[in-house]
C-alpha positions as YAML, in Angstrom:
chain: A
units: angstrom
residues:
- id: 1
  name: UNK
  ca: [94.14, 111.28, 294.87]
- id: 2
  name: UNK
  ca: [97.40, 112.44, 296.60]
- id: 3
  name: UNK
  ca: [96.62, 113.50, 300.78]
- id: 4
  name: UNK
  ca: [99.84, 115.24, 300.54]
- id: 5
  name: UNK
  ca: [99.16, 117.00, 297.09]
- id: 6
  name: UNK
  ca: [95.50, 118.23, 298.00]
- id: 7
  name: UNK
  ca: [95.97, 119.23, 301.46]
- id: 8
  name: UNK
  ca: [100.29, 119.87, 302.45]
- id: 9
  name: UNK
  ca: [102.66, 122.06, 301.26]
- id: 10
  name: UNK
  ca: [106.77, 121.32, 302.02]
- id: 11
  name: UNK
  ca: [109.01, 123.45, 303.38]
- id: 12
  name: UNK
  ca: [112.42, 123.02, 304.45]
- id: 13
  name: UNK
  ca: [112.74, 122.37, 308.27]
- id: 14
  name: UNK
  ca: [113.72, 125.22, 310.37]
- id: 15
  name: UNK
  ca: [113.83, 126.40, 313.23]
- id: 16
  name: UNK
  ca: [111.36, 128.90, 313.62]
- id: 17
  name: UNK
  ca: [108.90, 125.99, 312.02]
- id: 18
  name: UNK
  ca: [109.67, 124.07, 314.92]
- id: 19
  name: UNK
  ca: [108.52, 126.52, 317.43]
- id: 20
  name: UNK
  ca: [105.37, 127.47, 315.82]
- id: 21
  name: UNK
  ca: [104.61, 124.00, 314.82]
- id: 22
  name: UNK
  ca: [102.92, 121.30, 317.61]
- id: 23
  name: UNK
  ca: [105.14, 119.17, 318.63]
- id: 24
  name: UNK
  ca: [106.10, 116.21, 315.82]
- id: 25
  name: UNK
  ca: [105.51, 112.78, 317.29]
- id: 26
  name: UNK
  ca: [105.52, 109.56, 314.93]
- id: 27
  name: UNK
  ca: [105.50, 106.86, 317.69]
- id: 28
  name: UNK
  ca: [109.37, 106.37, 317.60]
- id: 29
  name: UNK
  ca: [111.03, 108.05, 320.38]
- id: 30
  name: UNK
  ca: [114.58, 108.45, 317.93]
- id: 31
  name: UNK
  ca: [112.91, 109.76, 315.14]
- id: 32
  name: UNK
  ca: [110.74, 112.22, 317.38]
- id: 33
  name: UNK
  ca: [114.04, 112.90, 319.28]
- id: 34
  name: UNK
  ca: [116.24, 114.03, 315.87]
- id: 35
  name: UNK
  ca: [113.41, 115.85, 314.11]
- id: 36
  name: UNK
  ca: [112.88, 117.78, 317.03]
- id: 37
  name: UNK
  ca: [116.49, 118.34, 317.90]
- id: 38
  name: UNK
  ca: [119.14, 116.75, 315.63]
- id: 39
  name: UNK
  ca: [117.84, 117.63, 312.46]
- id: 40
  name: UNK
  ca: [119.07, 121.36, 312.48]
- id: 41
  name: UNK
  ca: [122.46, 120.83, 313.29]
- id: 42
  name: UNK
  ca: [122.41, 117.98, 310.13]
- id: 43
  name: UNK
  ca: [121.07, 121.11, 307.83]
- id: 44
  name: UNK
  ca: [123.78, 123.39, 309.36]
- id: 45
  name: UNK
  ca: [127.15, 121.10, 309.18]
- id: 46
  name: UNK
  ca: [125.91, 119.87, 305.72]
- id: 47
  name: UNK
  ca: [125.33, 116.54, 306.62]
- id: 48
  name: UNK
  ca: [121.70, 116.16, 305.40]
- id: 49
  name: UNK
  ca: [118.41, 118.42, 304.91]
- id: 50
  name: UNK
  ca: [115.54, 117.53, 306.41]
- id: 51
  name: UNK
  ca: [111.80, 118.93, 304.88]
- id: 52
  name: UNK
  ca: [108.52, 118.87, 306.23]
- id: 53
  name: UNK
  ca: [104.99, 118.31, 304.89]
- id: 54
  name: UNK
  ca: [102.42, 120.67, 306.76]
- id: 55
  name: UNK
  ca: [98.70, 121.12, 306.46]
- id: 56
  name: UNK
  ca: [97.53, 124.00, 304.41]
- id: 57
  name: UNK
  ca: [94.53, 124.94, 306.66]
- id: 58
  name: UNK
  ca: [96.43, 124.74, 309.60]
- id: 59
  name: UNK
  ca: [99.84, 124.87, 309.02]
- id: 60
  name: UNK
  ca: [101.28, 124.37, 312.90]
- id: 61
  name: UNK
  ca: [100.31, 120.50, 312.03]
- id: 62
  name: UNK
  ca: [103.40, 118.47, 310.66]
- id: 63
  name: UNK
  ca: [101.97, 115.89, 308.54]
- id: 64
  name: UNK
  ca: [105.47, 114.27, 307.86]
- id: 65
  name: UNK
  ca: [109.36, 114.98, 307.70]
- id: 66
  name: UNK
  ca: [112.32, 113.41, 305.59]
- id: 67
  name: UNK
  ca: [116.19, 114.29, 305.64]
- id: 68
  name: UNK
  ca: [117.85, 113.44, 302.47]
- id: 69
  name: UNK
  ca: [121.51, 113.36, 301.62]
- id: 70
  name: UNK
  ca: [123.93, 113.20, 299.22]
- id: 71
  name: UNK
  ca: [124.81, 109.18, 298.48]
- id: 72
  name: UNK
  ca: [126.62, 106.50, 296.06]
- id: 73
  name: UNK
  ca: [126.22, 102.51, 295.78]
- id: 74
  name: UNK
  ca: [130.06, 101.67, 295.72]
- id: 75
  name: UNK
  ca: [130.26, 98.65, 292.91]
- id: 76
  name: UNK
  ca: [133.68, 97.34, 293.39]
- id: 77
  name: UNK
  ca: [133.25, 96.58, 297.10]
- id: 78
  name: UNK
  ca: [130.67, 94.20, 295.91]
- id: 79
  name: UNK
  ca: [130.96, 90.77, 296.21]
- id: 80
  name: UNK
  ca: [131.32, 89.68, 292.54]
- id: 81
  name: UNK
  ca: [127.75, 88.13, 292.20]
- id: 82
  name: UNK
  ca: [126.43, 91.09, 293.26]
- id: 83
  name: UNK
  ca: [128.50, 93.66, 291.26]
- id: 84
  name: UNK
  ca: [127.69, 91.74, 288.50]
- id: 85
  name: UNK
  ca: [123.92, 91.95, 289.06]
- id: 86
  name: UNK
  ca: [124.75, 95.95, 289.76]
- id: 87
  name: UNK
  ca: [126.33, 96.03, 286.57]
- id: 88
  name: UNK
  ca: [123.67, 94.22, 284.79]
- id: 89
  name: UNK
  ca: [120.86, 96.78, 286.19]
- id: 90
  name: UNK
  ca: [122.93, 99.98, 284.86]
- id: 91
  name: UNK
  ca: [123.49, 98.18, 281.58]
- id: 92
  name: UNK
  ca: [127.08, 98.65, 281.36]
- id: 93
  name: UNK
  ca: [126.78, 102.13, 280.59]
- id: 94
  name: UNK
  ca: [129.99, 103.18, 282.11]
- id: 95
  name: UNK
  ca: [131.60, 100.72, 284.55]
- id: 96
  name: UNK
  ca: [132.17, 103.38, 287.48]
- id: 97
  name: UNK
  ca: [133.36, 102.60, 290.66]
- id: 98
  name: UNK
  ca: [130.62, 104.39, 292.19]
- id: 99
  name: UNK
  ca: [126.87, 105.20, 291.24]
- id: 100
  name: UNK
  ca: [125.19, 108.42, 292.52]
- id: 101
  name: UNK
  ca: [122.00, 108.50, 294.35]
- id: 102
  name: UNK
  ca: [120.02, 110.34, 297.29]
- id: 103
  name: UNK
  ca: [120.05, 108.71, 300.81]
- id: 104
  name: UNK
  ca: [116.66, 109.33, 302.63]
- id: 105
  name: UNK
  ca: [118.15, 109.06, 305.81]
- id: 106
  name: UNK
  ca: [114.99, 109.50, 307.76]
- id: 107
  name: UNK
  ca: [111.35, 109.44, 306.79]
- id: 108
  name: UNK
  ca: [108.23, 109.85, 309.55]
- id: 109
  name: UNK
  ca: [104.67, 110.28, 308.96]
- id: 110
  name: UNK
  ca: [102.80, 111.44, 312.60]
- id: 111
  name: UNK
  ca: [101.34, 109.32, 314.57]
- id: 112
  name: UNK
  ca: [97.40, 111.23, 314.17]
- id: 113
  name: UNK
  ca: [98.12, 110.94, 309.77]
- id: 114
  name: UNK
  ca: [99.50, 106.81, 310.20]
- id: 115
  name: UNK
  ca: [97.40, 103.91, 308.29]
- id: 116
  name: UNK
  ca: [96.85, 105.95, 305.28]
- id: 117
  name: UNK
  ca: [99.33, 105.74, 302.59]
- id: 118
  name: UNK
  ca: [101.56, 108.74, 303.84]
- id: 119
  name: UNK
  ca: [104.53, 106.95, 303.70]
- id: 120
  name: UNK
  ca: [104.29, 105.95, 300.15]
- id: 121
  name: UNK
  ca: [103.41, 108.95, 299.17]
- id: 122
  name: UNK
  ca: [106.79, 111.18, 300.77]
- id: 123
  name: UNK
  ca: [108.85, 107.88, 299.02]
- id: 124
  name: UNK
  ca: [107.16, 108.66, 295.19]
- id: 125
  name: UNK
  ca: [107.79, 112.68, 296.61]
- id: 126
  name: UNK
  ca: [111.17, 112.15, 296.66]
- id: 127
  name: UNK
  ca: [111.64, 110.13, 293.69]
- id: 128
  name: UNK
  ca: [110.09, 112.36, 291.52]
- id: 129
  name: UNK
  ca: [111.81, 115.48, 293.10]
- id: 130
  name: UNK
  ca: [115.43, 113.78, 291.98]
- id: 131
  name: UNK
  ca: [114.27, 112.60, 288.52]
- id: 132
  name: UNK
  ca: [112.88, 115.88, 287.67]
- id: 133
  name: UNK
  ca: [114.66, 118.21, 284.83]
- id: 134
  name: UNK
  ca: [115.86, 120.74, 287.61]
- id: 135
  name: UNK
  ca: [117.19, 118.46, 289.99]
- id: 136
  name: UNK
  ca: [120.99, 120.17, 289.71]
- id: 137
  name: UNK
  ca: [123.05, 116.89, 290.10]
- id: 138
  name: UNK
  ca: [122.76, 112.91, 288.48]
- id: 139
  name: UNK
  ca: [121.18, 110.27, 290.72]
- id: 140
  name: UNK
  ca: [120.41, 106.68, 290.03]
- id: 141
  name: UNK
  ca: [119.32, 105.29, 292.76]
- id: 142
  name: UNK
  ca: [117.10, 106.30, 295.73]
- id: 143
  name: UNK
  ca: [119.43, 104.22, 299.23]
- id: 144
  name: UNK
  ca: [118.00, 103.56, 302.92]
- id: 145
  name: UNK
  ca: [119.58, 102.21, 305.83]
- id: 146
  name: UNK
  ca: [116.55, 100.37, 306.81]
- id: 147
  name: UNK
  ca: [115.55, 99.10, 310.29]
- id: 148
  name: UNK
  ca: [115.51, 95.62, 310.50]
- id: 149
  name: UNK
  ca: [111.62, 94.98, 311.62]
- id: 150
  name: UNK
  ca: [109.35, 93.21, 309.41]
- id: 151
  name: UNK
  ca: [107.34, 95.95, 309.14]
- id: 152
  name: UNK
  ca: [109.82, 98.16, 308.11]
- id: 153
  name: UNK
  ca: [111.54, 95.96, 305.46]
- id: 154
  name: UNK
  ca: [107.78, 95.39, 304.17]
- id: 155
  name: UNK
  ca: [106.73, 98.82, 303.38]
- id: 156
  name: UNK
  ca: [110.05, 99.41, 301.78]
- id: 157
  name: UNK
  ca: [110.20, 96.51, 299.26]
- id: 158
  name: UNK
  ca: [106.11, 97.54, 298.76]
- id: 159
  name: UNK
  ca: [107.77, 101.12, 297.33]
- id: 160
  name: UNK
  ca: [109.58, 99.26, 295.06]
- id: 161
  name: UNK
  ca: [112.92, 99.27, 297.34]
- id: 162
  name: UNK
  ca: [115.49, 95.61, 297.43]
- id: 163
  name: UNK
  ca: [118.21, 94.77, 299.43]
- id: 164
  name: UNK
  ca: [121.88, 95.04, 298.16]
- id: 165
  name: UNK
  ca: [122.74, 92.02, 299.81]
- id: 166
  name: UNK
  ca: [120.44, 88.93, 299.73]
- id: 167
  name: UNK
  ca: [121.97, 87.59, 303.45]
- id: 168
  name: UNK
  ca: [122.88, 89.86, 305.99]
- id: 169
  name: UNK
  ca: [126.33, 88.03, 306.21]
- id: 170
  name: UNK
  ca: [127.32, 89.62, 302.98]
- id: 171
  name: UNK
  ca: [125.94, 93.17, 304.20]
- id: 172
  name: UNK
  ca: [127.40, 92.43, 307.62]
- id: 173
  name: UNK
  ca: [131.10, 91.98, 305.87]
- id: 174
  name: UNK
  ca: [129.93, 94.85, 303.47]
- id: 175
  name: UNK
  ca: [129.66, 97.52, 305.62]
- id: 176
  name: UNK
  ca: [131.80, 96.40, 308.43]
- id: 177
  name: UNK
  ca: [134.98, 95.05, 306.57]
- id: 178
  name: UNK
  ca: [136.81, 91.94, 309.18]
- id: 179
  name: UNK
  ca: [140.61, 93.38, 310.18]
- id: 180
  name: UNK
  ca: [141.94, 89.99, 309.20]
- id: 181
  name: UNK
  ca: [140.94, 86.29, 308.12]
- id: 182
  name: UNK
  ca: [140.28, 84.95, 311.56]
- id: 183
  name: UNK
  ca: [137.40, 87.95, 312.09]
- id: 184
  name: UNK
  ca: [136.14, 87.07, 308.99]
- id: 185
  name: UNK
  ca: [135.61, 83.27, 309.46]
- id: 186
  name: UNK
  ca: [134.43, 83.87, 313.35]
- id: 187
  name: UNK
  ca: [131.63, 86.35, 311.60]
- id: 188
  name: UNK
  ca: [131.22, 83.80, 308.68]
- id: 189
  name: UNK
  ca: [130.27, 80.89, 311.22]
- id: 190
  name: UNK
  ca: [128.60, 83.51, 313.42]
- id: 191
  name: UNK
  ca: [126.45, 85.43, 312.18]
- id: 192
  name: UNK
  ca: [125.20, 88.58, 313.70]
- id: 193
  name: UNK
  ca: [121.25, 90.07, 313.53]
- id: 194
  name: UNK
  ca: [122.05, 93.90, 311.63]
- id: 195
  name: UNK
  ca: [120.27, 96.68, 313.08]
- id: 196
  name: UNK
  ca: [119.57, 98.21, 309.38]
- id: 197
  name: UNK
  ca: [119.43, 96.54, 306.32]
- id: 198
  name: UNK
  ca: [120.52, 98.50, 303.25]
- id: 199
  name: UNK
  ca: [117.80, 99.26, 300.72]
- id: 200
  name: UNK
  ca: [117.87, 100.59, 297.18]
- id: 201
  name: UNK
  ca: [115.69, 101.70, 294.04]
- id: 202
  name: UNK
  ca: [116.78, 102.35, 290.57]
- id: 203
  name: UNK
  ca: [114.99, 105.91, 290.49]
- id: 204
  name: UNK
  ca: [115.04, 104.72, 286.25]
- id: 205
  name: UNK
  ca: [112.82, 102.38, 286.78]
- id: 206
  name: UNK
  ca: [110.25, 104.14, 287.91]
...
């Protein structure tokens, strides 16, 4: 049984959904703050597209929203233990510098609909939605920029999600490349908490 299936229907989020909808609030004050504000302007410069799930008998109720965007895991900025194991995953099909895949930038369930399975259920939404026959562009994998909580980091490896990099060192060099040799041993010796924590799922395995 699927909450969102038997009782929501999606739509993309607009404005005019906004203002006849009650307020969204998921507990978070930044997600609350961009759904309610930033979201838009993503949809209008391109930059992502946010939905919403809504309650059929009373559609003014957001159950949940998620922005998704246009993505790629980039292979031969990998450290070679990790390309490898990239590699090894797509099978070798073709050895591209790049593999495609949908960035679900944001994802909130409301605060009144948390503790039941919401979550999961917008995640297996949007996997199905980019494996599907009519999807108009290739994706392999399904990417988040995960916070760095427990919590968070839990219900994403529960949905089937790992981290590219085993040790946040690697991620930290990943993502922030070191101007020279002397950054890179000070961050080596150093290490620095991340804020997010990149996340991935091979949308073929599921």
């Amino acid at each position: 049984m699927s909450f969102l299936k038997d009782n929501c229907i999606i739509d993309v989020l607009t404005e005019d959904i906004l203002t006849r909808c009650h307020a969204f609030t998921c507990g978070d004050c930044d997600m609350d703050e961009f759904f309610r504000q930033d979201a838009l302007d993503y949809t209008h410069f391109l930059m992502g597209k946010s939905y919403c799930f809504r309650l059929k008998d009373n559609t003014q109720t957001i159950v949940a929203c998620f922005t998704v965007s246009n993505d790629s895991i980039r292979i031969y900025d990998l450290p070679s233990s990790r390309r490898n194991a990239m590699w090894k995953i797509t099978n070798r099909e073709k050895m591209l510098t790049r593999y495609p895949g949908v960035l679900i930038g944001r994802l909130a369930v409301a605060s009144q609909f948390s503790g039941r399975g919401i979550g999961s259920e917008v995640l297996r939404f949007i996997k199905a939605w980019f494996l599907d026959e009519a999807n108009k562009t290739g994706c392999r994998f399904a990417i988040v920029d995960a916070k760095n909580e427990p919590d968070v980091l839990r219900f994403y490896e529960k949905n089937a999600f790992i981290p590219l990099f085993p040790r946040e060192i690697d991620e930290d060099i990943y993502t922030k490349p070191p101007k020279d040799e002397a950054e890179r041993t000070e961050r080596l010796q150093h290490p620095r908490k991340l804020r997010t924590r990149l996340m991935f799922c091979d949308l073929l395995d599921e």
